[in-house]
N, C-alpha and C positions, 0 to 999 in steps of 0.2 A: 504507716505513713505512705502516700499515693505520691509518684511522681507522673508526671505529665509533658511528655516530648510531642509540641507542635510544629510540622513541618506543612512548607508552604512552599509552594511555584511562584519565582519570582518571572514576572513578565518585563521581556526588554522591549522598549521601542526601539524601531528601526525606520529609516525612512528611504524612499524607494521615490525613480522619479519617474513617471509617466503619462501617457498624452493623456488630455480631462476625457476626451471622447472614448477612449478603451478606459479608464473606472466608471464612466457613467454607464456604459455597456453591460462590465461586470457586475456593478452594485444590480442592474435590473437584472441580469440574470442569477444573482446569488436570490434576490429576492424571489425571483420566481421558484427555485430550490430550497424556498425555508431556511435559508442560511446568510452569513451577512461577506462581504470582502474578507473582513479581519480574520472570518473565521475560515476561507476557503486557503486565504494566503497562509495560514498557520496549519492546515491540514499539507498545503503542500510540501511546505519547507519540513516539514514533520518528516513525511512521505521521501522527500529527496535526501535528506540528512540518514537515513535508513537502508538508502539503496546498496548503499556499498555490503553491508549486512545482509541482505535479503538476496544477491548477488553471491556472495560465498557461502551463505545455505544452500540454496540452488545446486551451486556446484557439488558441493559433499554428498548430497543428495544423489547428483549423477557419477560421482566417484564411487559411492558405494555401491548404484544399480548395473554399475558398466560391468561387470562379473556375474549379474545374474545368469540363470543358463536359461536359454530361451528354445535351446535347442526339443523341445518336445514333440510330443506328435503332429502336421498340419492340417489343420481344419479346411474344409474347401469353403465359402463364400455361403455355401445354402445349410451345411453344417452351422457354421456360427450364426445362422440367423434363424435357425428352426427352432421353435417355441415349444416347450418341454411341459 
């Protein structure tokens, strides 16, 4: 016997208020990008809902490298750019 688990994204509306003249702006410039308002505004809030996340990677990232040792030999300016 086969079981079958369908899952789905449930989409909320939300409603936002702003002058006609900046969406009629956006819509032509989402158009000109291949893409629509709906789909810019949901890429953002994606994007902004993430930040916090992407913000404390970041950090660990330099928590870990703050310890590398850099102290190694110094290269002079024509060293590091001579073609080997």
């Amino acid at each position: 016997m086969y079981a079958f688990v369908y899952t789905t994204h449930m989409l909320r509306n939300i409603t936002f208020s702003v002058d006609e003249a900046i969406i009629a702006q956006a819509r032509e410039a989402a158009k000109v990008e291949g893409t629509t308002l709906n789909e810019l505004v949901r890429d953002w809030i994606r994007s902004y809902a993430g930040k916090n996340e992407r913000r404390q990677k970041m950090e660990h990232a330099f928590e870990i490298l703050k310890d590398l040792d850099t102290s190694g030999p110094k290269m002079t300016r024509d060293e590091m750019n001579e073609r080997r």
